[in-house]
NULUM-599135 format. One record per atom (N, C-alpha, C): residue number from 1; residue in one letter; atom name; z, x, y. Coordinates in nm, 2 decimals, padded with zeros to 4 digits. Each point is the difference from the previous one (the first is absolute). Layout:
! residues N
num, residu, atome, c3, c1, c2
NUM, a, CA, Z, X, Y;
...
This chain:
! residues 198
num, residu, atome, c3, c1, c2
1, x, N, 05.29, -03.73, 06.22;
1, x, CA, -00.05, 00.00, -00.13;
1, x, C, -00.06, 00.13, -00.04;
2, x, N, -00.08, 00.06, 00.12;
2, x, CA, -00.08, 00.14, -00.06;
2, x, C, 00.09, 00.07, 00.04;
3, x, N, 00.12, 00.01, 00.03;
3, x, CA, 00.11, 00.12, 00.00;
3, x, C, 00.09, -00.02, -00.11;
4, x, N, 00.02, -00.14, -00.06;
4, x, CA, 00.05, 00.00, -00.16;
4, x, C, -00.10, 00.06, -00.08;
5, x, N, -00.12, -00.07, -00.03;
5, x, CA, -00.09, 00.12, -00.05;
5, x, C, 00.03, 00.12, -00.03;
6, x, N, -00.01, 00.07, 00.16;
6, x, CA, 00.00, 00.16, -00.03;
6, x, C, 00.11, 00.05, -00.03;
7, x, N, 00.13, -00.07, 00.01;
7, x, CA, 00.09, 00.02, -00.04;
7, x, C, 00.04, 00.05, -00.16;
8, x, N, -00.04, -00.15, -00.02;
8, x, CA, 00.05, -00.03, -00.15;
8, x, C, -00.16, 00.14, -00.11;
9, x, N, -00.09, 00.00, 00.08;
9, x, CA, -00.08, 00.12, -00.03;
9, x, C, 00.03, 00.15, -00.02;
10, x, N, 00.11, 00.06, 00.10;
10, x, CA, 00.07, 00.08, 00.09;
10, x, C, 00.09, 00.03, -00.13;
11, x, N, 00.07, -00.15, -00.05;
11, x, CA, 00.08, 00.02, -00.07;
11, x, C, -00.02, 00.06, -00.12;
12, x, N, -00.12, -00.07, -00.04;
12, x, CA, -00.05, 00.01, -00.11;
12, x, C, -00.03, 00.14, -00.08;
13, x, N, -00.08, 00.05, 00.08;
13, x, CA, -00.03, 00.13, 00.04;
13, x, C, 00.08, 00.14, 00.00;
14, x, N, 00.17, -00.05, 00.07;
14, x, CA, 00.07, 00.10, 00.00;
14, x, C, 00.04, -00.02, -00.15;
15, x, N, 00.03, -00.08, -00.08;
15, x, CA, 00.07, -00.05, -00.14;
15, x, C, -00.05, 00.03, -00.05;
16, x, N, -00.17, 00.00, -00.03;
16, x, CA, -00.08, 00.05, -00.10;
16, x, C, 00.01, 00.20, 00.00;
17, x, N, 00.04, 00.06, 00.13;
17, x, CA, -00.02, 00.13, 00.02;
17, x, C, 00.17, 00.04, -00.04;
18, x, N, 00.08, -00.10, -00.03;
18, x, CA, 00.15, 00.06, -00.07;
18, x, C, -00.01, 00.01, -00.15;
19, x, N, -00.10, -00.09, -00.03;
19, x, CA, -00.02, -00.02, -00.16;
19, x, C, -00.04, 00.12, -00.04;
20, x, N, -00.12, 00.09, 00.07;
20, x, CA, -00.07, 00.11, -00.09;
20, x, C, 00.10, 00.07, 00.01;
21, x, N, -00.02, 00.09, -00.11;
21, x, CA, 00.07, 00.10, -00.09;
21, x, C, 00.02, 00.12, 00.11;
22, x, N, 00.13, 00.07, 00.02;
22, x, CA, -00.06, 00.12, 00.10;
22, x, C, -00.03, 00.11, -00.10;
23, x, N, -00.08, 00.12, 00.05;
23, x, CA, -00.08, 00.07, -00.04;
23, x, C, 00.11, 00.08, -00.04;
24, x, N, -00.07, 00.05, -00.12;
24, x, CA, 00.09, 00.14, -00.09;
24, x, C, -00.03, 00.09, 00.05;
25, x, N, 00.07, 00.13, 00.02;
25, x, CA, -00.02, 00.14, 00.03;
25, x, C, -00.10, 00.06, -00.10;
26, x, N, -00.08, 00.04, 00.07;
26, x, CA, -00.08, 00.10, -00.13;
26, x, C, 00.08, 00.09, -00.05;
27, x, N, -00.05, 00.02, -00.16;
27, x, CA, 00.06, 00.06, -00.07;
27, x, C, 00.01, 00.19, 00.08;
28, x, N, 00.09, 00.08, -00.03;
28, x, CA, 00.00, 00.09, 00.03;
28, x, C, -00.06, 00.10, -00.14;
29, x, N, -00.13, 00.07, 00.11;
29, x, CA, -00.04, 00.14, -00.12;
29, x, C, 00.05, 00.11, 00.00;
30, x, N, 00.01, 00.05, -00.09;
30, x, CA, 00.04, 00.11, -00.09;
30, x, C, -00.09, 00.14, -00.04;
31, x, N, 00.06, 00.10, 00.01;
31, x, CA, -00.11, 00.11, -00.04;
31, x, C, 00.07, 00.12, -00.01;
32, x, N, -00.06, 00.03, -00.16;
32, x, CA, 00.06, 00.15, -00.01;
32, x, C, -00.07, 00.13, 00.09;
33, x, N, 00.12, 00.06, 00.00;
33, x, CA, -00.04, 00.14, 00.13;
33, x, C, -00.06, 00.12, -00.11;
34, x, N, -00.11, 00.09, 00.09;
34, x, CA, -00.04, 00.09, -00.03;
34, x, C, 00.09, 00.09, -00.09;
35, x, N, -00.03, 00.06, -00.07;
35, x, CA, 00.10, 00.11, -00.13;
35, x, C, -00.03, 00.12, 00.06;
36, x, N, -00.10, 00.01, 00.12;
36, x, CA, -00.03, 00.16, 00.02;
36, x, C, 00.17, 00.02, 00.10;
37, x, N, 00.00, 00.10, 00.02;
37, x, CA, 00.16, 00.10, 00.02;
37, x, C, -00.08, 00.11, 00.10;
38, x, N, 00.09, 00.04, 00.07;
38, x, CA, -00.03, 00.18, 00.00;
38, x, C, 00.00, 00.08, -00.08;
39, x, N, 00.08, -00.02, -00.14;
39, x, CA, 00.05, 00.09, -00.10;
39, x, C, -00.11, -00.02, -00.06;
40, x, N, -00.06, -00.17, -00.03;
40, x, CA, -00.09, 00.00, -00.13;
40, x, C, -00.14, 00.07, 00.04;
41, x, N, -00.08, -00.03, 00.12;
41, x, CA, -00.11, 00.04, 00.00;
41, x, C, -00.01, 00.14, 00.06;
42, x, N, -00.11, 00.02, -00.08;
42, x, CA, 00.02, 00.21, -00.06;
42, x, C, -00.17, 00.03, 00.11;
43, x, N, 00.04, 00.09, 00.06;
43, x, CA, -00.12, 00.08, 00.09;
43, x, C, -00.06, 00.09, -00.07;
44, x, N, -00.09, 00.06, 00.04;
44, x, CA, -00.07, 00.10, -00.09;
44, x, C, -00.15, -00.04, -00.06;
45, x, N, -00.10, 00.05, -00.05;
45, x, CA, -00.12, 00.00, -00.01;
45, x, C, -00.01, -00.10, -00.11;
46, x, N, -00.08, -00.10, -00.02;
46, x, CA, -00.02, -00.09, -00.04;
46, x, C, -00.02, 00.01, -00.12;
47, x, N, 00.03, -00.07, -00.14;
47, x, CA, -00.07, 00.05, -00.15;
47, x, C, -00.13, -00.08, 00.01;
48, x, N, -00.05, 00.03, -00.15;
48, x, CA, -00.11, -00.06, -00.01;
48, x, C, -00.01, -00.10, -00.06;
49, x, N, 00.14, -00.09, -00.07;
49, x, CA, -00.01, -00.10, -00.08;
49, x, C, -00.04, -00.12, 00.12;
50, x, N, -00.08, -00.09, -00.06;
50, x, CA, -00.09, -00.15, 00.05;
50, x, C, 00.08, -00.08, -00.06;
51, x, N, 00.06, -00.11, 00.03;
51, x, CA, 00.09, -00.07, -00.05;
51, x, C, -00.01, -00.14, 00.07;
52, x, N, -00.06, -00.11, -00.13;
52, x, CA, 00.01, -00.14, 00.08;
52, x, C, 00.12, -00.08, -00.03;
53, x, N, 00.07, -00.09, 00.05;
53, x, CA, 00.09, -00.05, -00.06;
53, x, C, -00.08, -00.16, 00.02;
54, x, N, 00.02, -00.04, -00.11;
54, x, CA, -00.05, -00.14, -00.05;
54, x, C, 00.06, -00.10, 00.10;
55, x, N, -00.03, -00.11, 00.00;
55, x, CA, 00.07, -00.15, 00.02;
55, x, C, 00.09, 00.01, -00.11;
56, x, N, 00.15, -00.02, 00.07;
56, x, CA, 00.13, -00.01, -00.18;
56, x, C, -00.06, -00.12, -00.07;
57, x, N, 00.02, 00.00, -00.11;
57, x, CA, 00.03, -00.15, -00.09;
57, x, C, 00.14, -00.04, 00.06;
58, x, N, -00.01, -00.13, -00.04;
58, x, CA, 00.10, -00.02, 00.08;
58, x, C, 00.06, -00.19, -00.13;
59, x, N, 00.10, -00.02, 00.02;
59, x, CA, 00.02, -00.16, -00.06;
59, x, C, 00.02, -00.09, 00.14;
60, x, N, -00.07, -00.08, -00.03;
60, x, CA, -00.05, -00.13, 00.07;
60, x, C, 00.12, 00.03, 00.12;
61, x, N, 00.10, -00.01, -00.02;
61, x, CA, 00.10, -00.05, 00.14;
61, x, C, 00.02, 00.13, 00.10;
62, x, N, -00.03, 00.11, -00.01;
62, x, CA, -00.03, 00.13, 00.00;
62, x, C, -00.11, 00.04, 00.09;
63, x, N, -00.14, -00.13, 00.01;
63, x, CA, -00.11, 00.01, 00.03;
63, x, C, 00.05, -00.08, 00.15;
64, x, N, 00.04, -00.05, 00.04;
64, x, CA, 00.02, -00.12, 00.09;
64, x, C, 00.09, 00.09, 00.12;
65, x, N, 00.03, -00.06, 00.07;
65, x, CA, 00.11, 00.02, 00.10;
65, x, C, 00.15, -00.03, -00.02;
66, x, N, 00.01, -00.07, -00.07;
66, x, CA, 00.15, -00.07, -00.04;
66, x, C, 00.10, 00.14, -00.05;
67, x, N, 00.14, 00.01, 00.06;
67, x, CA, 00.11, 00.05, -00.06;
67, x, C, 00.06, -00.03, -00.11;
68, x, N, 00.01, 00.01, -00.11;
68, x, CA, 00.07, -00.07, -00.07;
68, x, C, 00.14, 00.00, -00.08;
69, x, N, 00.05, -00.06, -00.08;
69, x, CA, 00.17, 00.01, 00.03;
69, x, C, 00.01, -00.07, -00.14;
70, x, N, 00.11, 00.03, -00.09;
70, x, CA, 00.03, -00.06, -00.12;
70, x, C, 00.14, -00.03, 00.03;
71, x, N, 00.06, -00.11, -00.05;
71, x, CA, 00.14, -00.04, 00.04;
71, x, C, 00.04, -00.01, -00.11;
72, x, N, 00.14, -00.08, -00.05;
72, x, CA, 00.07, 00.03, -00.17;
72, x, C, -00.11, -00.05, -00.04;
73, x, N, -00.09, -00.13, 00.00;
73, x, CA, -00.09, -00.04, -00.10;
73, x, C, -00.14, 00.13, -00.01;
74, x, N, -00.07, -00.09, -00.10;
74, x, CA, -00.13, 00.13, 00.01;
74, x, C, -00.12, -00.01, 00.05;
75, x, N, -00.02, -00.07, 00.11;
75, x, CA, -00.08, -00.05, 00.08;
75, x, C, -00.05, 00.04, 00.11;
76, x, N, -00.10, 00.06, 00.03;
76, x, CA, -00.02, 00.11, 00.09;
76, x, C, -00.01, -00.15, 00.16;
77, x, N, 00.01, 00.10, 00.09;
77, x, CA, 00.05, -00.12, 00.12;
77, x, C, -00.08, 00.09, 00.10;
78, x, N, -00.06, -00.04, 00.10;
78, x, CA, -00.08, 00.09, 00.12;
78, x, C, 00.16, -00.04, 00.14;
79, x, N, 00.00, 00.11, 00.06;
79, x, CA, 00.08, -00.06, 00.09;
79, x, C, -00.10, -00.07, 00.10;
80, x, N, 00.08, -00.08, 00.08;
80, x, CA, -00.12, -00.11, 00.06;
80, x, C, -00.02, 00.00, 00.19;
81, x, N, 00.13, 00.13, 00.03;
81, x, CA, -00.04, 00.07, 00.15;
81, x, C, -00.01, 00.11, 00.02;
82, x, N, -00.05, 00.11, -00.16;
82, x, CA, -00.09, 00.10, 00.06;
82, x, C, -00.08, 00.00, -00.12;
83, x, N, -00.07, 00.15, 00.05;
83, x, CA, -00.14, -00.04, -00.08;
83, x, C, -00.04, 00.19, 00.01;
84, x, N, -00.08, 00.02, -00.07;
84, x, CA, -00.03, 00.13, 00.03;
84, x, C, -00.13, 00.02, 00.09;
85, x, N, 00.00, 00.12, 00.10;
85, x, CA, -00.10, -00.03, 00.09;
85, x, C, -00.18, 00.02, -00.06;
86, x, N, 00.04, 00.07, -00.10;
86, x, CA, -00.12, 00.00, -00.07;
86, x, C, 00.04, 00.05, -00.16;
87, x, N, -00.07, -00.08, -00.11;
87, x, CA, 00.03, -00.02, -00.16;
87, x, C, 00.05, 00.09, 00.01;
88, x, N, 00.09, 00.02, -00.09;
88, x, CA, 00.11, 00.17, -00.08;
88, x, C, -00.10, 00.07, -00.09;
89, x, N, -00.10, -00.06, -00.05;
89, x, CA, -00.08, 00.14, -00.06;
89, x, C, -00.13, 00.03, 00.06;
90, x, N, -00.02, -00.05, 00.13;
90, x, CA, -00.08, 00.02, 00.11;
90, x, C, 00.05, 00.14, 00.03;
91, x, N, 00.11, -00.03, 00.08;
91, x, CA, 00.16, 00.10, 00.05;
91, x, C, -00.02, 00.11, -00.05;
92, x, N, 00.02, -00.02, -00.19;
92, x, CA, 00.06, 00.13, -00.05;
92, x, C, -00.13, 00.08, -00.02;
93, x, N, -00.11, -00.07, 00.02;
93, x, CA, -00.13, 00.07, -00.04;
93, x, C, -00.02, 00.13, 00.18;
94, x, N, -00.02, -00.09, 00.08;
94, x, CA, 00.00, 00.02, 00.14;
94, x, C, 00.12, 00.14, -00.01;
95, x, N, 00.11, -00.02, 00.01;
95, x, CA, 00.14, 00.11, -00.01;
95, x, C, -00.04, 00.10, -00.10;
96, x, N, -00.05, 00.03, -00.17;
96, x, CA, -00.04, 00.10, -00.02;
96, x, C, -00.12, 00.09, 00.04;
97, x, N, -00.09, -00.07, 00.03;
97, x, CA, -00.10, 00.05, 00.08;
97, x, C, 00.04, 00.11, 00.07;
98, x, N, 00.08, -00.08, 00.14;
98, x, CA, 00.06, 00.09, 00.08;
98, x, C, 00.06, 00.11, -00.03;
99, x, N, 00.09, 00.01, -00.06;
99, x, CA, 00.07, 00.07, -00.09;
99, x, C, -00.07, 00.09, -00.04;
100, x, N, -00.06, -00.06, -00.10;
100, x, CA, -00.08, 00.17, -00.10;
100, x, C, -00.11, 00.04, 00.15;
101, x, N, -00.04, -00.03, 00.08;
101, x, CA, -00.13, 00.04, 00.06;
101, x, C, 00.06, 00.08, 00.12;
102, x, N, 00.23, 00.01, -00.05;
102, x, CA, -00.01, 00.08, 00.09;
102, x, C, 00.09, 00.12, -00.07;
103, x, N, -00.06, 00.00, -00.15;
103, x, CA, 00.08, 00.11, -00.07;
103, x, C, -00.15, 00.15, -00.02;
104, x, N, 00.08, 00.09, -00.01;
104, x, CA, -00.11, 00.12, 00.00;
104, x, C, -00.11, 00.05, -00.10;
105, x, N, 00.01, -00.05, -00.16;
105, x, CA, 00.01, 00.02, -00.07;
105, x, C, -00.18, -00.14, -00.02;
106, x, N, 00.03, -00.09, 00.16;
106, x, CA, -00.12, -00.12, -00.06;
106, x, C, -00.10, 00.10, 00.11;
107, x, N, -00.14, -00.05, 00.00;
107, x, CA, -00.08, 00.06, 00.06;
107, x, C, -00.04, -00.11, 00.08;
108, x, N, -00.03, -00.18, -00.07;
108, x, CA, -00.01, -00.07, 00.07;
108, x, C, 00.01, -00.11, -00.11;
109, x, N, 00.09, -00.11, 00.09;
109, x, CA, 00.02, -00.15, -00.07;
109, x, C, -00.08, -00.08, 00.09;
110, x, N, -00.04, -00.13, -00.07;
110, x, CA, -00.07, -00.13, 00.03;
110, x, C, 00.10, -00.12, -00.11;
111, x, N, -00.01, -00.10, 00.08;
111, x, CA, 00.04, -00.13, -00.04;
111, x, C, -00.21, -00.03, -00.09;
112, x, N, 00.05, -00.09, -00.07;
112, x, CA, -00.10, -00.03, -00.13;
112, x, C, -00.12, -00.03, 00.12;
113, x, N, -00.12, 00.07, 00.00;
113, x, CA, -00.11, -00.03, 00.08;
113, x, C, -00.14, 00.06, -00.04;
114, x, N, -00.12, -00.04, 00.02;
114, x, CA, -00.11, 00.03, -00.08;
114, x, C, -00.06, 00.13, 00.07;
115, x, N, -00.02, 00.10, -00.05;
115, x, CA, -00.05, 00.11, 00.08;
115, x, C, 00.08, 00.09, 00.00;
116, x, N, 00.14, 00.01, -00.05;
116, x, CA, 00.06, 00.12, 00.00;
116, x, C, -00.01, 00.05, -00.15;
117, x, N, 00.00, 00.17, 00.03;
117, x, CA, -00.01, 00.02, -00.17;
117, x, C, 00.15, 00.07, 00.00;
118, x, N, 00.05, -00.06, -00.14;
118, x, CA, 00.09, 00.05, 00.00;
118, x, C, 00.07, 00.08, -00.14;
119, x, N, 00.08, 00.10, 00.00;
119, x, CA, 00.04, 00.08, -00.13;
119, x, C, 00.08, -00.11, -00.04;
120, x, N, 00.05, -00.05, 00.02;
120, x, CA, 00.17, -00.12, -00.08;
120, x, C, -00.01, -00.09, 00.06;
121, x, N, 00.02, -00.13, -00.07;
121, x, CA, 00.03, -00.14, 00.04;
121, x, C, 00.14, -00.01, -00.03;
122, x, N, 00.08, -00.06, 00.09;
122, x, CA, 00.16, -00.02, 00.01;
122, x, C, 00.02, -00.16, -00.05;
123, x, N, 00.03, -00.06, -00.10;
123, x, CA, 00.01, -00.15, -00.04;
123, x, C, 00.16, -00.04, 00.03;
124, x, N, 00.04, -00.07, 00.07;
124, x, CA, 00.17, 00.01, 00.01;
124, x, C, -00.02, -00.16, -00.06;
125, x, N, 00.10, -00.07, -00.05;
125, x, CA, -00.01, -00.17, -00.07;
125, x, C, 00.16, -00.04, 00.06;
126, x, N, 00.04, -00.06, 00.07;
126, x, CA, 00.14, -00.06, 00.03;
126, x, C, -00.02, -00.13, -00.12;
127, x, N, 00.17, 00.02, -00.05;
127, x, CA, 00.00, -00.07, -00.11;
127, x, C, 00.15, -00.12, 00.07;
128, x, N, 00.07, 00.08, 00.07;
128, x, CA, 00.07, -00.07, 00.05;
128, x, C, 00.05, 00.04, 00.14;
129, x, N, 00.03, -00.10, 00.10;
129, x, CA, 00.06, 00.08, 00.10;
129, x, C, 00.12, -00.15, 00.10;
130, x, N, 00.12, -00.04, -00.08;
130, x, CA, 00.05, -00.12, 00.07;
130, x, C, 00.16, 00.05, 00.01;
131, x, N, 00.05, -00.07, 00.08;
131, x, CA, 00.10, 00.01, 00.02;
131, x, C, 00.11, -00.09, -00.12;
132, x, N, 00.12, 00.04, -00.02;
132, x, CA, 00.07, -00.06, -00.12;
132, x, C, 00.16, 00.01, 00.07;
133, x, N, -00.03, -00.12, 00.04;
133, x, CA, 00.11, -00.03, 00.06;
133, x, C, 00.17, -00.03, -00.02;
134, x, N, -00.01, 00.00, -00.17;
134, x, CA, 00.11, 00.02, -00.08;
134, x, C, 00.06, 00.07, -00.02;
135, x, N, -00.09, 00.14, -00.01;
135, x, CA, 00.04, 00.15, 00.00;
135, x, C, 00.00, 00.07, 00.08;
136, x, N, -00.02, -00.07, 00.14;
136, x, CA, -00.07, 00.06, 00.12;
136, x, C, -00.03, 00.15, -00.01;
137, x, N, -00.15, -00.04, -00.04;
137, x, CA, -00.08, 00.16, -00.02;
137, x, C, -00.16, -00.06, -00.03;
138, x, N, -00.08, 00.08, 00.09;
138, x, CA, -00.12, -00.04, -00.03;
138, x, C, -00.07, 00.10, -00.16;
139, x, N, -00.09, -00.12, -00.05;
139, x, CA, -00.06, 00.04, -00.15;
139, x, C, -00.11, 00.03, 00.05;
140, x, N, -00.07, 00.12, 00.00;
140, x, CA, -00.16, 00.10, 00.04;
140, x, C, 00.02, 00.06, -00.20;
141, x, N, -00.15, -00.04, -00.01;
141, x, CA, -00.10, 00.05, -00.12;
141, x, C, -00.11, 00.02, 00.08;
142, x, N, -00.05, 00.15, -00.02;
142, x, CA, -00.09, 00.05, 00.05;
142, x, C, -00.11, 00.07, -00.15;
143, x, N, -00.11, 00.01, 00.00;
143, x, CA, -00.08, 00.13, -00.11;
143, x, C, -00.06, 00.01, 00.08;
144, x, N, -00.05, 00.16, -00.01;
144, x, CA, -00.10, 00.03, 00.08;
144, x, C, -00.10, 00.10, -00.15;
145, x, N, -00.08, 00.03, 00.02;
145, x, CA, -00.13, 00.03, -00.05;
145, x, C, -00.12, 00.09, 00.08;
146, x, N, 00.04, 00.11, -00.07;
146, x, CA, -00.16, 00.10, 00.11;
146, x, C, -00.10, 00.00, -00.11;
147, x, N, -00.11, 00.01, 00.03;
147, x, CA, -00.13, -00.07, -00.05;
147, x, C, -00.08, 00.09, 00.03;
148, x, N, -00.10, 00.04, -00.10;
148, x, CA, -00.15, 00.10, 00.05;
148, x, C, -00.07, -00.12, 00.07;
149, x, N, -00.07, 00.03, 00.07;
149, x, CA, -00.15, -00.04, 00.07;
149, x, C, -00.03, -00.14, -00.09;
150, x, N, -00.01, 00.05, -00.16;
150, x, CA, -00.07, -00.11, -00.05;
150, x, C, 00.11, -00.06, -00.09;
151, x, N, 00.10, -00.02, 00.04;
151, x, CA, 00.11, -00.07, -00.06;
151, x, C, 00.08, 00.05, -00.08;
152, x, N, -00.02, 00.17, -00.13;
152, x, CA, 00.03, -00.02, -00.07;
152, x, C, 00.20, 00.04, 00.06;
153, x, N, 00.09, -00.03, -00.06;
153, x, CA, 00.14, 00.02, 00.06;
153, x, C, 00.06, 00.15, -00.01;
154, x, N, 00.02, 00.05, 00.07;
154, x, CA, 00.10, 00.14, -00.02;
154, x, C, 00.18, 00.00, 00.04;
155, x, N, 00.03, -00.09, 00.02;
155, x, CA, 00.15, 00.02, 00.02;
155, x, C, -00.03, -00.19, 00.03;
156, x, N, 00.16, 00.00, -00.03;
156, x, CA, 00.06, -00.16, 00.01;
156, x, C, 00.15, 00.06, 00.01;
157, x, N, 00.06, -00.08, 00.10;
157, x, CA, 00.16, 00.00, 00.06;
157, x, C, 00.07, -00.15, 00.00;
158, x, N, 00.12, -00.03, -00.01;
158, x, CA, 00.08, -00.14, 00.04;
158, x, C, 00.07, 00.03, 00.01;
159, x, N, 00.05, -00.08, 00.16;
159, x, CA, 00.17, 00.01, 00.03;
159, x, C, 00.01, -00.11, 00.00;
160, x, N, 00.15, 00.00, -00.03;
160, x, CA, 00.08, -00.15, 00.02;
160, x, C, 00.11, 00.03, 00.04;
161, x, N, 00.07, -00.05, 00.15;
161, x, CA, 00.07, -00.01, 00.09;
161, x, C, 00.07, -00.11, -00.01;
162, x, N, 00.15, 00.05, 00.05;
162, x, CA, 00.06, -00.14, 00.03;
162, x, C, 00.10, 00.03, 00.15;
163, x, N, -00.09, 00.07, 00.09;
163, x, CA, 00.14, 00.02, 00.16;
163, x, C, 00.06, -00.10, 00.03;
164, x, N, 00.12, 00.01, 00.02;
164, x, CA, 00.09, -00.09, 00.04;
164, x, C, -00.06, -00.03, 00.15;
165, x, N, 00.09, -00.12, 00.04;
165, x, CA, -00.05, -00.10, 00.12;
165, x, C, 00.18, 00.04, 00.11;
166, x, N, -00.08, 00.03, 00.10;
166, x, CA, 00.12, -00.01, 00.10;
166, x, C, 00.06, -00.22, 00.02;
167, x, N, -00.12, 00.01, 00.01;
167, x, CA, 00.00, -00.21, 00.05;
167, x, C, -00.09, -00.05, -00.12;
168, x, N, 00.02, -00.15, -00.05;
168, x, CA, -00.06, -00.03, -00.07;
168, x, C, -00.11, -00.05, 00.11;
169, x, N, -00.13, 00.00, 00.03;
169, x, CA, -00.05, -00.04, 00.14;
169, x, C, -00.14, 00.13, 00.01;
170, x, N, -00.08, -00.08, 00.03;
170, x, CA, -00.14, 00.09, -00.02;
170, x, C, 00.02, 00.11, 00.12;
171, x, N, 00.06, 00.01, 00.08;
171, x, CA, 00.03, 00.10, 00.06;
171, x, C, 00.11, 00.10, -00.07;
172, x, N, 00.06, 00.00, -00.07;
172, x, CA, 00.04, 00.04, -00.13;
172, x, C, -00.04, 00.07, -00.09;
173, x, N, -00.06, -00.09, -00.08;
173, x, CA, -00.19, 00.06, -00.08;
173, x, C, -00.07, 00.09, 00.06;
174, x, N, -00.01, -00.05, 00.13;
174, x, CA, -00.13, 00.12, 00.06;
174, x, C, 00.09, 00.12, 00.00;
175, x, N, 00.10, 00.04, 00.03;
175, x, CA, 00.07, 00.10, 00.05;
175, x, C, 00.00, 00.07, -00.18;
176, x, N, 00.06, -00.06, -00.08;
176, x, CA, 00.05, 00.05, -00.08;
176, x, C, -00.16, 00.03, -00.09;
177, x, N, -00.10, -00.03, 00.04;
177, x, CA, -00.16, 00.03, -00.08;
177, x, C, -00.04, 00.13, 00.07;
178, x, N, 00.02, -00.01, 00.13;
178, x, CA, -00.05, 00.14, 00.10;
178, x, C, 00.09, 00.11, -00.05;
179, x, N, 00.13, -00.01, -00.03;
179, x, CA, 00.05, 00.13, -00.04;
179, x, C, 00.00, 00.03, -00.13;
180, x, N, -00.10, -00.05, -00.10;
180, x, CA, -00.02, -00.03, -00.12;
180, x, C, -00.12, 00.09, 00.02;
181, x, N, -00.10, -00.09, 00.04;
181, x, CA, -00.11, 00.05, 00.01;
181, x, C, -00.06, 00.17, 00.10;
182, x, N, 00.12, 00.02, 00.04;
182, x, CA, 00.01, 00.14, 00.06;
182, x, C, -00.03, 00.10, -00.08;
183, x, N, 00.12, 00.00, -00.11;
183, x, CA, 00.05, 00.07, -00.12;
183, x, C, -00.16, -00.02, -00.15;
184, x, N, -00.01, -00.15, 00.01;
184, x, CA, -00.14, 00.02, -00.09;
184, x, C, -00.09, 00.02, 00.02;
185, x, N, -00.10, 00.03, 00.11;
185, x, CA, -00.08, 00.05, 00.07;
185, x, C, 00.02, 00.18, -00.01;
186, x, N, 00.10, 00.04, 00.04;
186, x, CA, -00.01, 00.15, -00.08;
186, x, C, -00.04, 00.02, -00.14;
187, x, N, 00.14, -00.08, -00.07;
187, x, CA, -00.04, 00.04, -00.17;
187, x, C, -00.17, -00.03, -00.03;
188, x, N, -00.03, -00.10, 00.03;
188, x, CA, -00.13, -00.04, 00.00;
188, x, C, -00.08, 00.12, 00.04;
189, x, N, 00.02, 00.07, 00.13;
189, x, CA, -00.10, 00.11, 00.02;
189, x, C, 00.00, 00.14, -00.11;
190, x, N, 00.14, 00.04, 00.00;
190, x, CA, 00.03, 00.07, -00.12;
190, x, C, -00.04, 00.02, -00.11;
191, x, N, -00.02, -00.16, -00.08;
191, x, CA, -00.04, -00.04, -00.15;
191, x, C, -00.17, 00.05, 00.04;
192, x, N, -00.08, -00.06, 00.10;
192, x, CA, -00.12, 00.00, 00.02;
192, x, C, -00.03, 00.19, 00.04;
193, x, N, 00.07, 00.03, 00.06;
193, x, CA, -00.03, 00.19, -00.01;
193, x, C, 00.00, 00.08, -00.14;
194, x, N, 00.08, -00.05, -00.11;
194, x, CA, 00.01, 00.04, -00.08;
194, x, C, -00.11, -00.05, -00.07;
195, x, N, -00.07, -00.10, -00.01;
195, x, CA, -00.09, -00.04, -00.07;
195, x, C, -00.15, 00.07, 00.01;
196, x, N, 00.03, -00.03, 00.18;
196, x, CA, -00.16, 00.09, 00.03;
196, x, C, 00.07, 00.13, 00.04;
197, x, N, 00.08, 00.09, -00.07;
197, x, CA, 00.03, 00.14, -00.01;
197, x, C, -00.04, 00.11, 00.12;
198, x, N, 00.04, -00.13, 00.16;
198, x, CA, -00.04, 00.08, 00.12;
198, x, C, 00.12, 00.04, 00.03;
């Protein structure tokens, strides 16, 4: 009788551990690569511009980790097995940083922090940044904004991109945003040399 027991227990046991769900693969992250080059970053004695670049504005889906994807309808969609390894206007804030702090013309950059004084505030705003899977080409709206110290505005820029997609597939996207964002990261430095006339 106590070997039907542990039996019919035994049984029970293994049938309840076929029922649970098996486990999903974590999502795979994503992350755009550095823009600095050998070509881009310039050696030589340091300028004297102070330059902070803000936290971007950013629209809500933009702020998160999610990739996101538009198909024929108009309904923005997150893909749901990757993800970005950290927000996209985290990213782009983090990447120009880098960037300008290693062009000749800056003296020194900081991400937004209390204590640094600085000649210009950099405001970038992502307005859009998704994949469009119809046209296969990703849609990037970008402004950016250099700022005195106390806000008032000296230059405002907007691009709007549409790079075509090798794959519709966030490995797709990322590929086709990194060599996007190669090319706007110059103009960007360019537009901003001319402004502050170094």
């Amino acid at each position: 009788m106590l070997k039907k027991l542990l039996a019919a227990g035994l049984l029970v046991t293994l049938s309840a551990c076929s029922l649970l769900p098996e486990p999903s693969p974590a999502p795979r992250q994503l992350l755009l690569a550095s823009l600095i080059t050998a070509q881009t970053s310039q050696a030589g004695e340091p300028g004297e511009v102070r330059l902070i670049i803000e936290q971007p504005l950013a629209a809500t889906p933009l702020q998160n980790r999610e990739i996101w994807y538009r198909d024929a309808g108009l309904a923005l969609t997150p893909f749901s097995r990757h993800l970005w390894a950290e927000s996209l206007d985290r990213q782009l804030q983090r990447l120009v940083t880098e960037y300008l702090a290693s062009q000749s013309w800056v003296g020194a950059v900081s991400l937004d922090q209390s204590g640094f004084r600085a000649d210009y505030r950099l405001r970038l705003h992502l307005h859009e940044w998704y994949l469009d899977a119809e046209s296969r080409e990703v849609l990037i709206s970008i402004q950016a904004n250099l700022l005195e110290p106390g806000g008032d505005s000296l230059w405002q820029g907007r691009w709007t991109a549409l790079p075509e997609v090798e794959s519709i597939s966030p490995q797709g996207m990322v590929t086709a945003s990194q060599q996007w964002l190669e090319t706007w990261v110059q103009d960007l430095n360019h537009k901003l040399i001319q402004v502050v006339g170094k």
